[in-house]
N, C-alpha and C positions, 0 to 999 in steps of 0.2 A: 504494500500500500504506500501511496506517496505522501509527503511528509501534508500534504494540503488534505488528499481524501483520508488520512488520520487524523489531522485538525476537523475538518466537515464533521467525522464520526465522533469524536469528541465534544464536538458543538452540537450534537443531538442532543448529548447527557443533561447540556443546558436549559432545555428546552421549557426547567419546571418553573423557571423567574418569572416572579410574579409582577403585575404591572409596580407596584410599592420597591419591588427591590431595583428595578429598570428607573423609576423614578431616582431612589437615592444615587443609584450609578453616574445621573445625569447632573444631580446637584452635586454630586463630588467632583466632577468634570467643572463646571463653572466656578465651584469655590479653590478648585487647581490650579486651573487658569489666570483668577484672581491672584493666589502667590507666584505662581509661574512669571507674570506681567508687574508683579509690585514694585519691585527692585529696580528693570529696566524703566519703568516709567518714574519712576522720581528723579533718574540719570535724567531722562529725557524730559523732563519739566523743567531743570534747570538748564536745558537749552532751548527751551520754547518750541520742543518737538514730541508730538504723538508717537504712536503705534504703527500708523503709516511709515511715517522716515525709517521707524526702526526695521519694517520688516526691508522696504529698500534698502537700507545699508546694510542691510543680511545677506540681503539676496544679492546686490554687485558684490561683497567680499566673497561669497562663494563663487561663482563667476565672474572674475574681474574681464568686463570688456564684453561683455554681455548686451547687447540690444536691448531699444526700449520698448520693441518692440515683444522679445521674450521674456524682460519682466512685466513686462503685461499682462501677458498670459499666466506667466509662474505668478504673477499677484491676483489675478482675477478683477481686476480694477478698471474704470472706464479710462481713457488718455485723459482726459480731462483733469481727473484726479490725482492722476500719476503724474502729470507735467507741473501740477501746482507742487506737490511735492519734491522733484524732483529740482522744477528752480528754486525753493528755497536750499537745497542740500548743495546744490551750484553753485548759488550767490553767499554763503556761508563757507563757502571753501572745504567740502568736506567732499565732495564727489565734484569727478573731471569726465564732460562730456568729450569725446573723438568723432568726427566724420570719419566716415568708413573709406579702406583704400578701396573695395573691389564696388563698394558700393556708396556712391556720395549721397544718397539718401538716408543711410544707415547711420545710426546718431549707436556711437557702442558708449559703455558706464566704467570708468575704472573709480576705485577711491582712494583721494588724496592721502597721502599720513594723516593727516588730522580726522580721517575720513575713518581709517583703521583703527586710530587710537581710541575711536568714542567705538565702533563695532566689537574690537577687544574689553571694553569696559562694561557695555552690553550685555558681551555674550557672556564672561568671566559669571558676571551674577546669576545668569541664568545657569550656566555649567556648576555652580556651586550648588543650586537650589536642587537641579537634577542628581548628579552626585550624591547629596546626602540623601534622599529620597528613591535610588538606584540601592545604597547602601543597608539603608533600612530595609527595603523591601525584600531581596535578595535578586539571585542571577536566576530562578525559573519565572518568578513574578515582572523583572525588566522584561525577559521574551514571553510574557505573556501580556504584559501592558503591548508592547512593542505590533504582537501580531492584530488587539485589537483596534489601536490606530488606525493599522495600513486595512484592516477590515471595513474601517467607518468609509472609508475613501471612497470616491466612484473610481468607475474603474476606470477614467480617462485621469486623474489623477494620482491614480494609485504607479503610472506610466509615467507622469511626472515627475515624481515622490522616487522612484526605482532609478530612475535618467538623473538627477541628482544625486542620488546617491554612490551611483556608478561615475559621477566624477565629471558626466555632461554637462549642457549646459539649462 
C-alpha cells in the first residue's frame, strides 16, 4: 500500500469527529495563527507595515528575482493590491525592482539588505515560535500536523506548496 492509500485508510478510522471536536480543531487553528502572526506583527507595526508586506518579503527572499507576476499568483492577491504594497516596500528601500533581460515587460523582485535584515527578523520569530511548539509536540505529531496542512490545500495549491518546496519558483 502506498504511503497516501495508508494515510486515506487511516483517515477512515477518523471518521467518528464529531461536529464539536471539528469545531474546537478550527478555533485552535485561529487562536494558532493568532500566536503564529503576534511577534511578526509588532516587528511590523513598528515599521508601519501589515501582513501583506510580510508575506511579500517572504515570498521575494525565497525566490529572489521572482516576477510580479508569480507572486501574484503565489499571493493570490489582485495587482492592485500587490503594487500598492509593493511601492511602499520600493520607496522604503527594502525591495529592488529589475526589468527583465529576455523580457522588458517583466518587472523580476530581489531584496535589498535592509530588505533581508527585517525578512530575517521576521522569520527568526516565527522559527522560534515553530520550534518550540515542533519541540513540545514531538516528530510523529510535526508529520502529522504537516500532512494535515498540505491536506486543507486545493489541489492547485497543494502544486504550488510542492514547487516551492522543491526549490522552484
Amino acid at each position: 500500500m502506498t504511503e497516501r492509500g495508508a494515510a486515506a485508510a487511516g483517515g477512515e478510522a477518523l471518521l467518528y469527529l464529531t461536529d464539536d471536536q471539528l469545531r474546537k480543531g478550527i478555533e485552535a487553528m485561529y487562536f494558532a495563527y493568532r500566536g503564529f502572526t503576534a511577534d511578526p506583527d509588532r516587528i511590523l507595526a513598528r515599521h508601519g507595515y501589515g501582513r501583506a508586506h510580510h508575506r511579500a518579503i517572504h515570498f521575494i527572499n525565497r525566490a529572489p528575482g521572482t516576477t510580479v507576476n508569480n507572486l501574484l499568483s503565489i499571493l493570490g492577491v489582485t495587482k492592485q493590491s500587490l503594487n500598492r504594497v509593493l511601492r511602499t516596500l520600493i520607496e522604503d528601500g527594502l525591495v529592488e525592482s529589475r526589468i527583465g533581460q529576455a523580457d522588458k515587460r517583466e518587472r523580476h523582485l530581489f531584496l535589498t539588505a535592509a530588505g533581508r535584515t527585517l525578512d530575517r527578523e521576521l522569520s527568526e520569530a516565527q522559527r522560534g515560535r515553530m520550534r518550540a511548539a515542533y519541540r513540545e509536540a514531538g516528530p510523529a505529531a510535526v508529520a502529522g500536523f504537516r500532512q494535515v496542512l498540505e491536506a486543507m490545500m486545493d489541489a492547485d495549491l497543494r502544486r504550488q506548496f510542492a514547487a516551492l518546496r522543491e526549490g522552484g519558483p
